[in-house]
C-alpha positions in Angstrom: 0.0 0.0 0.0 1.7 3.7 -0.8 1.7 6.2 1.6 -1.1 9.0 1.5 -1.2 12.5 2.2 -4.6 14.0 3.2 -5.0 17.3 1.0 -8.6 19.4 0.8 -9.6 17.3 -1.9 -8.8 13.8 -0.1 -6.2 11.9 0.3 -3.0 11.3 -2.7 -0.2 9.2 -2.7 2.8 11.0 0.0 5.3 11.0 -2.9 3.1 13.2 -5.2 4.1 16.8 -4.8 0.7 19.4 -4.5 1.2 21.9 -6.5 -1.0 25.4 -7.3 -2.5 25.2 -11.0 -0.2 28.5 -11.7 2.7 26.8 -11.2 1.8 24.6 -14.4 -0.2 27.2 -16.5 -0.5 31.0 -17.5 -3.6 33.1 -18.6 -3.5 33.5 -22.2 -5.0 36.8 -23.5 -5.4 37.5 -27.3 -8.2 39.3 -28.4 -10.5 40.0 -31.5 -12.6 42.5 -33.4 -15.4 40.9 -35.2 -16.0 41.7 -38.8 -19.8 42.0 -39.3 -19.0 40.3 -42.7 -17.6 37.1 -41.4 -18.5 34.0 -40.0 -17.1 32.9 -36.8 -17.6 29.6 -34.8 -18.1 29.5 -31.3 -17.5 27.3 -28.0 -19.3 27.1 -24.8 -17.9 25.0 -21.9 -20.7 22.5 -20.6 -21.4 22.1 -17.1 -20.9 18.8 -14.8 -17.2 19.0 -15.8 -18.8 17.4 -19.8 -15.8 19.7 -21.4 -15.6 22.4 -24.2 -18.4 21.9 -27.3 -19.0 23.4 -30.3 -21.9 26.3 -29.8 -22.8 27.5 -33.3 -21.2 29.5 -36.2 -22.8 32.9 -36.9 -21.9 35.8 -38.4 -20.4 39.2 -36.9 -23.0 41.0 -37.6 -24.6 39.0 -35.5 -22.5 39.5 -32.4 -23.2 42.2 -30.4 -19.7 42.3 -28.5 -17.4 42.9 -30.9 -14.4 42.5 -28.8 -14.1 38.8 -28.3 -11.0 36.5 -27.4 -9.7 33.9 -29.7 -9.4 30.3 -28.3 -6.8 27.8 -29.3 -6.6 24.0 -29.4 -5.6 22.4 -26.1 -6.4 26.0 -24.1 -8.2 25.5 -20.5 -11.3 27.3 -21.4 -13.0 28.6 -17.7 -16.2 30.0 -17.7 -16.1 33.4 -15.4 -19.9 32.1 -13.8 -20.6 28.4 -15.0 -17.2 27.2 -13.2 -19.4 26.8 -10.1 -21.5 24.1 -11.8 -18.2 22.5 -13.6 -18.1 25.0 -16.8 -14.8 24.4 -17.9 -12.6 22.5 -19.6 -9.8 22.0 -22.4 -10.6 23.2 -26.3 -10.5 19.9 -28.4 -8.6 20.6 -32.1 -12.0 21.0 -33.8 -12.5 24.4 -31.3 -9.1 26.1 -32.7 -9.8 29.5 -33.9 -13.1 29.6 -32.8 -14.5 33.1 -30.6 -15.7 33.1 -26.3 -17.0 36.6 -24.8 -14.8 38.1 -21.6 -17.0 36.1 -19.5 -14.0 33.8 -20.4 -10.6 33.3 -19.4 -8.1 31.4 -21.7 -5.2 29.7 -20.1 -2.2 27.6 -21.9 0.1 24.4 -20.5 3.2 26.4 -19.7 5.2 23.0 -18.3 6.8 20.0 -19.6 6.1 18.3 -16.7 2.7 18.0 -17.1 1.0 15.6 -19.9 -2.6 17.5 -21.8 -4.3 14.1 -22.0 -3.7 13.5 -17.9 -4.8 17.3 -17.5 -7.7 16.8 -18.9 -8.9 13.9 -16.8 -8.2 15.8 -13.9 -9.9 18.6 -14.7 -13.1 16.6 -15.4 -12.8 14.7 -12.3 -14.2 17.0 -10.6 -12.0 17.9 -8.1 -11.8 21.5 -9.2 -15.5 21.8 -9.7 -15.3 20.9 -5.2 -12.4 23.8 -5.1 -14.6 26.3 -7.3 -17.6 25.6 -4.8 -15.5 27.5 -1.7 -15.3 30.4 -3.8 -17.5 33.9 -4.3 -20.4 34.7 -3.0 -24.0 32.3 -2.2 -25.4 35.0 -5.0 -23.0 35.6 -7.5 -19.9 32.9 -7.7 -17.4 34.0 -10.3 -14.4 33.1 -10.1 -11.5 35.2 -11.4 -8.2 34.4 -13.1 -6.4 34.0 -9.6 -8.3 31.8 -8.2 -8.0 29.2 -10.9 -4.4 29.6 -10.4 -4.9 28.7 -6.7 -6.8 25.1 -7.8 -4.5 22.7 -6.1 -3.5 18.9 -7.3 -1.0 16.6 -7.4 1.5 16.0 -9.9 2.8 12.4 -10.3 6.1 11.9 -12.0 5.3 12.8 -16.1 5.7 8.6 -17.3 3.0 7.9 -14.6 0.7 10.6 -15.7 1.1 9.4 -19.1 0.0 5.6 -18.3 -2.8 7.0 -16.4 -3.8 9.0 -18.9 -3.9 5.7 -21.4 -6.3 3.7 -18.8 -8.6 6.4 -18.8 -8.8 7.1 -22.3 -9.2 3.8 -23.0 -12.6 3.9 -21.1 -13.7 6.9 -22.3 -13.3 5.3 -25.7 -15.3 2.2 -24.6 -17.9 4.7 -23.4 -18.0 6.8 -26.7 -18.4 3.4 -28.5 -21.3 2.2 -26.9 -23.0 5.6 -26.6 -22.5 5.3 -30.6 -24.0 2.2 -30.8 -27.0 2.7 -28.4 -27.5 5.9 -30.9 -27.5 3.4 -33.9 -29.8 1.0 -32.5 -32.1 4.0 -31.1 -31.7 5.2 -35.1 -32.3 1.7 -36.7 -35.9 1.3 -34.6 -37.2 4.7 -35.1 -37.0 4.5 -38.9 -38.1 0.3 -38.6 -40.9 1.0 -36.2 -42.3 4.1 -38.5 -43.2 1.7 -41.5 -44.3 -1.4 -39.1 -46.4 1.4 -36.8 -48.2 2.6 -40.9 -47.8 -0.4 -42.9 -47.6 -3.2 -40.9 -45.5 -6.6 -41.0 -46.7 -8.3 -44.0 -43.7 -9.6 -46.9 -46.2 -8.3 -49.6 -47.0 -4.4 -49.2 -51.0 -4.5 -47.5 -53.6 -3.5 -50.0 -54.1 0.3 -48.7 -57.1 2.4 -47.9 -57.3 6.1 -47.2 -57.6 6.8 -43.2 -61.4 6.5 -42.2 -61.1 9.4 -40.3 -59.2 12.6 -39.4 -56.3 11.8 -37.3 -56.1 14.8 -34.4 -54.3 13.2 -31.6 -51.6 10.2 -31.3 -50.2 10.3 -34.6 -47.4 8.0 -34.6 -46.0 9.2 -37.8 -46.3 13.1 -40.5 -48.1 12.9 -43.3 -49.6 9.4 -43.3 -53.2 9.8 -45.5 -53.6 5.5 -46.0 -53.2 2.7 -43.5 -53.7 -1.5 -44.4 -57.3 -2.0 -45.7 -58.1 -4.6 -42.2 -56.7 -2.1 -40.1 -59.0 1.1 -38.6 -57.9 4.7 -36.9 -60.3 4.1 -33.3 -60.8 6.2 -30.5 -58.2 4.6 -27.7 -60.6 4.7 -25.1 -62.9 2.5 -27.1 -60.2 -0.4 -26.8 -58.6 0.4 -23.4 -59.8 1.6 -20.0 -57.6 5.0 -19.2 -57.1 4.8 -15.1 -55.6 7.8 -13.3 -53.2 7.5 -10.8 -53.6 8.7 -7.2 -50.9 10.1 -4.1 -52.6 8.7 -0.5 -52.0 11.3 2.4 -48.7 11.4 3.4 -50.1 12.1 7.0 -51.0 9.0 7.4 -48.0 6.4 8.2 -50.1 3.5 8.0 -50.8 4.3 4.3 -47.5 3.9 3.5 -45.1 0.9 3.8 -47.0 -1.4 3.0 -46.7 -4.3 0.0 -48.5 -2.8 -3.0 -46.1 -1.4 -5.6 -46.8 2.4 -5.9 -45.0 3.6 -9.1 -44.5 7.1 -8.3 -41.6 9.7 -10.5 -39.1 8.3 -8.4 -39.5 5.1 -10.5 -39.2 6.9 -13.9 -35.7 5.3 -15.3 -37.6 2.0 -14.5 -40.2 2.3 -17.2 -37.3 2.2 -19.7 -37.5 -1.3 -19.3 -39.7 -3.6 -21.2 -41.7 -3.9 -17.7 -41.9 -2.9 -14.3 -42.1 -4.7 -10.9 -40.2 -3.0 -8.5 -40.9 0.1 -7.0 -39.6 2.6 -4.5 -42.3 2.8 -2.8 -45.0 0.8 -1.4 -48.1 1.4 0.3 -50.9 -0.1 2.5 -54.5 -1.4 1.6 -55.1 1.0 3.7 -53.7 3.7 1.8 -55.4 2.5 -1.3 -58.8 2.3 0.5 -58.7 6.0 1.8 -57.8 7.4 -1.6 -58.1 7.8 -5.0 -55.4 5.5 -5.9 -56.3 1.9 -7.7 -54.6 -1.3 -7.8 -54.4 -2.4 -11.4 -53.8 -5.4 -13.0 -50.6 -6.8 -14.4 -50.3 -6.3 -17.7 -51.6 -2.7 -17.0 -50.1 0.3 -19.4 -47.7 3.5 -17.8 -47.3 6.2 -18.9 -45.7 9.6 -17.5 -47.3 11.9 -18.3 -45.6 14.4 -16.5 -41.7 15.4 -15.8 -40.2 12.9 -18.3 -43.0 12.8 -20.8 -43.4 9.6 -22.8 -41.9 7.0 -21.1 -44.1 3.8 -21.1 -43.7 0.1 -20.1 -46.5 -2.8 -18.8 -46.7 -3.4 -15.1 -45.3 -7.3 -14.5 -48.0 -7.2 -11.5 -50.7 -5.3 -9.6 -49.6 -1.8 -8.9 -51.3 1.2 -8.2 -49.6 4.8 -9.3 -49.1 8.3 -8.9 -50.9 11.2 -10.8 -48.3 11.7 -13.1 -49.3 8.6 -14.5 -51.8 7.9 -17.2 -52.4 4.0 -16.6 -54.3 1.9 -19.7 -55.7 -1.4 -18.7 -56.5 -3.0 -22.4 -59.4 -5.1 -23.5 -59.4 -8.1 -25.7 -58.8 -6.4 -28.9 -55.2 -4.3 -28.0 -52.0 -5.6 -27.7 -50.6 -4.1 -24.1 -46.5 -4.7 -25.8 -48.0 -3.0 -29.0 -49.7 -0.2 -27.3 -46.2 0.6 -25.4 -44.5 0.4 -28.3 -47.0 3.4 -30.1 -46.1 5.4 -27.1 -42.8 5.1 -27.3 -42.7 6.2 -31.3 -45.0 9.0 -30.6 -41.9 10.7 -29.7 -42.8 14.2 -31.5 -46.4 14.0 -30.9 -45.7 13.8 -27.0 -43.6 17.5 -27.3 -46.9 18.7 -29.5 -49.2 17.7 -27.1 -47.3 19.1 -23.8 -48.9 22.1 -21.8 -47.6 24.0 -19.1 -45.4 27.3 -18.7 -42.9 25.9 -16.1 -43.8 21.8 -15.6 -44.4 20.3 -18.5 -47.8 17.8 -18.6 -50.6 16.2 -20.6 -53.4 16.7 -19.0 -56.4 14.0 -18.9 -58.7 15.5 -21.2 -55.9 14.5 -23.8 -55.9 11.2 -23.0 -59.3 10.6 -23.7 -59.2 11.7 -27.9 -56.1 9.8 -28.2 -56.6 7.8 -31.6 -54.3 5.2 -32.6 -54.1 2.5 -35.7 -55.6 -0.5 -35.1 -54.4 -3.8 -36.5 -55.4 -7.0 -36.1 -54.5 -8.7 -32.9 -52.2 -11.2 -34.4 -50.3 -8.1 -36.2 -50.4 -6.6 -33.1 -48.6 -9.1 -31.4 -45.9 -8.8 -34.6 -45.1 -5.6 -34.3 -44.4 -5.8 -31.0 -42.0 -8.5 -31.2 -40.1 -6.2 -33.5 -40.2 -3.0 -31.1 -39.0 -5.5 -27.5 -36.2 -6.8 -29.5 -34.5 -3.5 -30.1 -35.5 -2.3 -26.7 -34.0 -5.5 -25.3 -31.0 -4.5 -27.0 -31.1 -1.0 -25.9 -31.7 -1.7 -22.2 -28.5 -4.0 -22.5 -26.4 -1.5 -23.8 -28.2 0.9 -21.4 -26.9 -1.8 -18.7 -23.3 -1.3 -20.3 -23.3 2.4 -20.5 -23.6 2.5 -16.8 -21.2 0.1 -15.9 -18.6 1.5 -18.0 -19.4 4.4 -16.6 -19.3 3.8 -12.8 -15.3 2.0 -13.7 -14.6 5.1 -15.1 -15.5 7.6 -12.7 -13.8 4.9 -9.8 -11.1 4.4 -11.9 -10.1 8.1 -12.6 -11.2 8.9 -8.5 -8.3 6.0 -7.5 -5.6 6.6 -10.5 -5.5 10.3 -10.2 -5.3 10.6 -6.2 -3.1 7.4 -6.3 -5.0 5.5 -4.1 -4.6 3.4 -6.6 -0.6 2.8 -8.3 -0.4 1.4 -12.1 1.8 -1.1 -12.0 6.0 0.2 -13.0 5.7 -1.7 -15.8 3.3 0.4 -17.8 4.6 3.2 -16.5 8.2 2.2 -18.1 6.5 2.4 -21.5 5.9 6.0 -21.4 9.7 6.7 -19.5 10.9 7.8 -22.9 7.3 9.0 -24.8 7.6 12.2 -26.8 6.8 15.2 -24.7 2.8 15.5 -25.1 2.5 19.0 -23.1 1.5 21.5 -25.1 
């Protein structure tokens, strides 16, 4: 086990020196005076320590500032106000050249002894994010030039920052693989489940018809004027009871506790999966008996209809819900896996349908002219096959994501305090690397 040192930040190996960010970096300064004429691309650092993005290209005339500083590849980018919230970070190449207000403040690597890549991971670690936080006031927390001087880490021996730069990266590239991929497969369903949702499953195109009726609410797809001749455009109500969700009192211990699943917006990331059966709450018979809250059946429709709008999944057993719920209990003649599967397409129509100035919601009333395309049962069942396999897919990759994830942020937490050592020899590889420092 190495020594430690115990610092403000927690502890770091004894060996590692703590230095003072200035001692490794100095403000960089060069300024610009728009041309109304031109175009000029801009960067914004994102907050939770994300790092420096592309923010748009306009043109000067455009900018009302015209005095604005010039950013270069590799410069720590520090935004004057969002550093509180983690705004900061270092400019990738594809931000060279581009234009931040005076709300920024540029600084460059001024020190061989320090490697960009390792930089980098310890600025997004967050440990100068917890050093920002003790600075300004409750109101208005900028920080200023000298206080990101004052940041303090430590600096392991350059071949050791190098190696942990390499573990890390390798991660990140891991994560940026499977965030690509979950994109993909998000991509590949949306544009699979538009034709299914409007043309159905069939390896001959359906003989067509024009829509029966005029399709208002719960259109799963723009511009679609025909549908299969067997299926129909129906009233959703006509095929499924819509149940409301209900809160018991909270003054009332005994409603609460209890052992019927209460799926309240504390339980939103679970109706990402195909079903639900857990919740975080529970309450009492008790609780369901004094209120307006119902236990339905398994099988049983959710949908959030508030906060995160559109997410949908099928309770695995009785449950009763919240308010923010609109609950479906389908008859005979829908397809609960289909019906989830229309939800979750209706991506666009969900944002249409939204009211609300400062919370988001879809009220009731809404629920109740929902229309969607009915196919046959057996189609039904088809198409919903289709739509579960890709969110199969997606929940695993989702399942991935987060492990990869959670290494990462443990990983980086250990390498860069040195809690945890590489072992010497993948640090020898990097003994005699070019100099990365900018």
């Amino acid at each position: 086990m190495p020594g430690k040192a115990f610092t403000r930040f927690g502890p770091v190996a004894a060996e590692w020196p703590i230095i003072r960010l200035r001692e490794v970096i100095r403000e960089r300064s060069e300024w610009i005076e728009i041309d109304d004429t031109q175009e000029y691309a801009r960067v914004t650092a994102r907050v939770r320590n994300k790092g420096i993005e592309a923010r748009d290209r306009v043109l000067g005339s455009a900018i009302k500032t015209k005095r604005q500083k010039l950013c270069k590849a590799n410069d720590i980018l520090v935004a004057e106000i969002d550093a509180k919230v983690g705004g900061f970070g270092i400019v990738p190449a594809e931000g060279h050249g581009a234009i931040v207000s005076s709300h920024y403040f540029l600084f460059e690597l001024a020190s061989a002894a320090v490697d960009l890549n390792w930089l980098d991971h310890v600025i997004r670690d967050g440990r100068f994010q917890r050093q920002v936080d003790a600075v300004g006031s409750t109101n208005y927390a900028a920080i200023r030039p000298r206080d990101v001087g004052a940041f303090q880490m430590p600096l392991p021996p350059l071949a050791e920052q190098r190696a942990i730069a390499d573990v890390l990266s390798a991660v990140e590239t891991a994560i940026s693989k499977t965030e690509a991929l979950i994109n993909a497969i998000a991509d590949a369903k949306h544009a699979t489940m538009r034709q299914l949702l409007t043309q159905g499953v069939r390896r001959q195109p359906a003989p067509m018809k024009l829509l029966p009726a005029r399709w208002v609410l719960g259109r799963v797809a723009e511009s679609v004027t025909h549908i299969p001749a067997d299926w129909d455009l129906v009233t959703l109500t006509k095929i499924a009871k819509l149940e409301s969700g209900h809160t018991p009192s909270r003054d009332k211990p005994n409603y609460w506790g209890g052992t019927i699943p209460w799926i309240s917006l504390a339980d939103t990331d679970r109706l990402d999966a195909l079903t639900i059966d857990t919740t975080t709450e529970c309450v009492s018979p008790d609780g369901i008996a004094n209120s307006s809250a119902r236990i339905l059946p398994a099988g049983t429709v959710v949908f959030s209809r508030t906060a995160t709008v559109g997410k949908a999944t099928r309770m695995a057993r009785p449950m009763a819900t919240s308010q923010d719920f609109a609950n479906w209990v389908c008859g005979p003649e829908l397809s609960p896996p289909y019906l989830v599967q229309v939800f979750r397409h209706m991506g666009r129509e969900w944002e249409r349908l939204q009211e609300g100035s400062t919370h988001q919601t879809i009220y009731m009333p809404v629920f109740k002219k929902l229309q969607v395309l009915h196919p046959p049962l057996a189609e039904q069942q088809k198409i919903a096959a289709v739509g579960e396999a890709f969110d199969g897919r997606l929940e695993h990759e989702a399942a991935t994501l987060k492990i990869l994830k959670g290494n990462r942020d443990a990983l980086a937490k250990e390498l860069l305090s040195g809690r945890l050592r590489l072992p010497e020899i993948m640090i020898a590889r990097h003994a005699d690397a070019p100099d990365k420092a900018a």
